[in-house]
N, C-alpha and C positions, 0 to 999 in steps of 0.2 A: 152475239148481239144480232139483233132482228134486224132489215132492212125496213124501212115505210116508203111507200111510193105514194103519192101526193100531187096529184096531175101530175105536169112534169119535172115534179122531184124526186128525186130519192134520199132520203136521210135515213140516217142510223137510228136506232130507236131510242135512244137517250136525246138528240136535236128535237125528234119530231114531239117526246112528251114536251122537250122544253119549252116546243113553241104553239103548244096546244095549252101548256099552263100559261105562258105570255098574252093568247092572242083569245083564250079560251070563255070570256067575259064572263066571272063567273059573279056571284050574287053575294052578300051578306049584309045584312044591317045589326045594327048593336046595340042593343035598349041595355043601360048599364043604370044602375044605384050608385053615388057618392059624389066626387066631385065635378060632377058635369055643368054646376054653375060657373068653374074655372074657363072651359072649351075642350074641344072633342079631344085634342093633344091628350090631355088626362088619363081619357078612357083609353087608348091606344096604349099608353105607358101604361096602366094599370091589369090589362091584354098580355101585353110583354112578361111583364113582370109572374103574372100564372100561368105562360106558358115556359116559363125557364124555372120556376118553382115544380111544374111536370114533368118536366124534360129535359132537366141539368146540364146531362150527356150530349146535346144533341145540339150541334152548330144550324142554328138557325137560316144560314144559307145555303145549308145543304136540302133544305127542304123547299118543295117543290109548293106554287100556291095549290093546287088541289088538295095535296093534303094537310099544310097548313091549315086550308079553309074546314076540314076533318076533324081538326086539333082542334080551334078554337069554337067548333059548334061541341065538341067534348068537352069540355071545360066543365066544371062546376058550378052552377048557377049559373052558364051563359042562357041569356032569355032573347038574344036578336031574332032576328028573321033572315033564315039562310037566301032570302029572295032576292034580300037588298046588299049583299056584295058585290065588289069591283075590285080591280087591278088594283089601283090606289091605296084603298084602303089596305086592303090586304100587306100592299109592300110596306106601307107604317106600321103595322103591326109587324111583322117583320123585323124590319129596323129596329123596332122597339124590343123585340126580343133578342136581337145582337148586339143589342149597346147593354142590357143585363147581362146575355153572357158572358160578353166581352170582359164589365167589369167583373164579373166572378174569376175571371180563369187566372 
């Protein structure tokens, strides 16, 4: 495993992605079709739900927000704008994709 030095830090290379995906302010906005006259809740469950329909396998908190944010601009008809993500969101969609896996397992 790699060292990172970091002014005066040193972390392993699995802390310093984690705290580059944390601290990393990354972008996504989500222009979604269906029921967004409900509230954005919706859209996020809806996010969830096709990224555990892609990714069965794959415990959702093992994934890192970068690539997370990866996934969901892959998606199938995703039409947001990768410019307007954040932390936030990102970790609802998240969420949202560990309470489908959860129920699946």
């Amino acid at each position: 495993m790699a060292t990172v030095i970091y002014g005066d830090f040193e972390w392993d290379e699995a802390k310093a992605e984690a705290n580059i995906a944390k601290h990393g302010v990354f972008d996504l906005e989500v222009r979604c079709k269906g029921d967004l006259w409900i509230d954005q809740h919706h859209s996020v469950e809806d996010i969830g739900i096709a990224l555990f329909e892609k990714f069965p396998a794959v415990d959702p908190l093992t994934v890192r927000f970068t690539d997370l944010r990866e996934k969901v601009l892959g998606l199938d008809g995703f039409e947001g704008d990768p410019k307007a993500s954040n932390e936030p969101k990102l970790e609802a969609i998240q969420m949202a994709w560990f309470e489908e896996w959860k129920d699946n397992q």
